[in-house]
Structures are given as structure tokens and as C-alpha cells.
N, C-alpha and C positions, 0 to 999 in steps of 0.2 A: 456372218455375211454383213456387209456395208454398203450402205447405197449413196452413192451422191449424183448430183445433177448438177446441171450450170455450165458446164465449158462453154462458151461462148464464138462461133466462127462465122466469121461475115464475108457472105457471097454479093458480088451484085444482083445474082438473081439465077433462078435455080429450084429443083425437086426440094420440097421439106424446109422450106426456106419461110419467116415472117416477121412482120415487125417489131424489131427487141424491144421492148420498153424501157429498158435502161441505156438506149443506143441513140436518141431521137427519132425513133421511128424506123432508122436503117434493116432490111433485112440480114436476118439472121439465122444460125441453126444451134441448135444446143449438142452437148454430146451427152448420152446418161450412161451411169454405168455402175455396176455391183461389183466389187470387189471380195478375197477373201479377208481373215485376219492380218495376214499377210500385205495386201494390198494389191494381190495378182487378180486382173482381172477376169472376173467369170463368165459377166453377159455385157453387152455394151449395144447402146441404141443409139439413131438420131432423130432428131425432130425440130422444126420451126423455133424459131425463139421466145415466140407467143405462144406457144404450147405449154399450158400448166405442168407442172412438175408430178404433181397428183397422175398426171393421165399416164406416165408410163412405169408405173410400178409395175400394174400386169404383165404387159409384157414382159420386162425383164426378168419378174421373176420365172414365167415360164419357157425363158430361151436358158438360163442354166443347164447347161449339159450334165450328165450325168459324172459323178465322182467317183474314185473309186477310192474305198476306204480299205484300212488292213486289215479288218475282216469283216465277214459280213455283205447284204448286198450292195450295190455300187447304191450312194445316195443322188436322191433328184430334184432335194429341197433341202435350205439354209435351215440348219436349226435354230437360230437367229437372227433378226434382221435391225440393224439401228437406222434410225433415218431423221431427217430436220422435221420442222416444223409445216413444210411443206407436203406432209404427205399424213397431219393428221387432220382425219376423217372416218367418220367411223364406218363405214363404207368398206373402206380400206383394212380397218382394224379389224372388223370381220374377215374379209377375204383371206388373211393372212390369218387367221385363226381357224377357220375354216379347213384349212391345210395342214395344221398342225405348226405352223413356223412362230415362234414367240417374235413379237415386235417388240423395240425400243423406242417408239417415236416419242419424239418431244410433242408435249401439248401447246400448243398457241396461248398464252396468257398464263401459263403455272411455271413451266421449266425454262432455263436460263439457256442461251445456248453457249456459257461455257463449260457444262457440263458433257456435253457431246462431244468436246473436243478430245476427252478422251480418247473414245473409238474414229473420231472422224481423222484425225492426222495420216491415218492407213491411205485415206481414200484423196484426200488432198493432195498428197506427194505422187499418187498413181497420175490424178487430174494434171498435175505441176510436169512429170513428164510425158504425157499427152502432150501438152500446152510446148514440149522442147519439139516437139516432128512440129516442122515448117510450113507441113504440108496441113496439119492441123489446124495450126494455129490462126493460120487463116485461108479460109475453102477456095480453094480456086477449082471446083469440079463445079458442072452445075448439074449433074445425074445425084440421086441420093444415092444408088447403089456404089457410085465411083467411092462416094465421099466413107460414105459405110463400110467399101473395102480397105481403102487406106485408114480408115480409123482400125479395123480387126487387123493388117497387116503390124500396125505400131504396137496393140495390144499386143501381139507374137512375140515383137521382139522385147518389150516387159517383161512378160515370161521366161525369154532365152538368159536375156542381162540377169534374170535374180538367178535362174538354175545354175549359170556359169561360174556363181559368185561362193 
């Protein structure tokens, strides 16, 4: 499993909306999202733009729905997770050990981040067609739940486009 953060969509104003820091201050929403190896995605969130990256680890990992594997019981946790620099904390590194799920995260000051790029290309290309729905790219709902359905609606069709393929 893959985590990235960061899509970037600006509302004039709106549920889950705050001020991006990399925007001049403009509000904004992020989109978060876990992916497979693949790069299908599993769980996907929104939040403020001013919401640390840190803060929604949890929940994603516990909105994964359950898997079904070929054999054995359906799984309901990543047996690994890679993530930026942005998510260590050992806070974090516990929680996720805790559960049994082995982390990858980069450490802040030791690891390069072109080493991540390995595994992070999955999740980039997922983020790059997010970033193709229009609807996306820039929010024009000012409800989170609207904005939250049309982001799982685009997810779906991610899904449809690789199973068709």
C-alpha cells in the first residue's frame, strides 16, 4: 500500500476548506489518498489545505475496506505502507506497528527523497488522473460531502479504466 497527500483544490469558500500555504493564503482542500501497488485506489480523504499531512493517516488507514485475497480470510490492513517525509513521527511509526502493517517512511534529515520515487510513481499517476476530472481539479462544491462524492465517483471510474484494460 501507498500513501500520498497533496492534491491541491481551491474553493472560494466552503466545508473542509483552509488557508493553503503554498497559495498566498487562498482557501483551499487537499485530497489524501492510499493506493494499491497498482495504483487503484483504496481509501481516499478530504481536508483543509492547512491540515498537516500527519493528521490523516489514521483515518485512511482505517477506511480500507476489506480485500478479498485467493485464499484465506478477506484482508483489512496493508501489509506495507510507504509514505513521505511528511508522516514521520513516531507517534505514527508506532500506530502503524501496533497493527502489524510494516512502514516505509522516509525520515526527515537521513533519506533522500529520490529514493521514494520508486514506489511513489504508482500514486502520482493515480493523483495526475484525479488532477484530469475537472470537477476535481478545481472544487466548485462548497458541501465536503458533494466534494467527497465526486472525488469516490472519479476513483470508480480509475478502477473501471484499469479493469477494462
Amino acid at each position: 500500500m501507498r500513501d500520498r497527500l497533496g492534491q491541491h483544490a481551491c474553493p472560494q469558500r466552503g466545508d473542509l476548506t483552509g488557508p493553503n500555504p503554498v497559495d498566498r493564503g487562498e482557501k483551499g482542500a487537499k485530497i489524501h489518498l492510499i493506493t494499491d501497488q497498482a495504483g487503484l485506489p483504496l481509501s481516499v480523504a478530504i481536508s483543509g489545505a492547512n491540515t498537516h499531512d500527519s493528521q490523516a493517516l489514521r483515518p485512511l488507514v482505517r477506511g480500507i475496506p476489506p480485500i478479498r485475497s485467493r485464499r484465506g480470510p478477506r484482508r483489512r490492513r496493508p501489509a506495507k505502507l510507504h509514505g513521505d517525509k511528511g508522516y514521520d513521527y513516531d507517534h505514527l511509526r508506532r500506530w502503524l506497528r501496533e497493527r502489524g502493517i510494516v512502514h516505509r517512511l522516509a525520515r526527515k534529515g537521513v533519506e533522500s527523497s529520490k529514493r521514494l520515487g520508486r514506489h511513489r510513481w504508482q500514486v502520482e499517476r493515480t493523483m495526475a488522473w484525479l488532477a484530469g476530472c475537472r470537477r476535481l481539479h478545481r472544487r466548485y462544491e462548497r458541501k465536503a460531502e458533494h466534494f467527497l462524492a465526486f472525488t469516490g465517483i472519479a476513483c470508480t471510474l480509475i478502477c473501471y479504466r484499469r479493469l477494462t484494460k
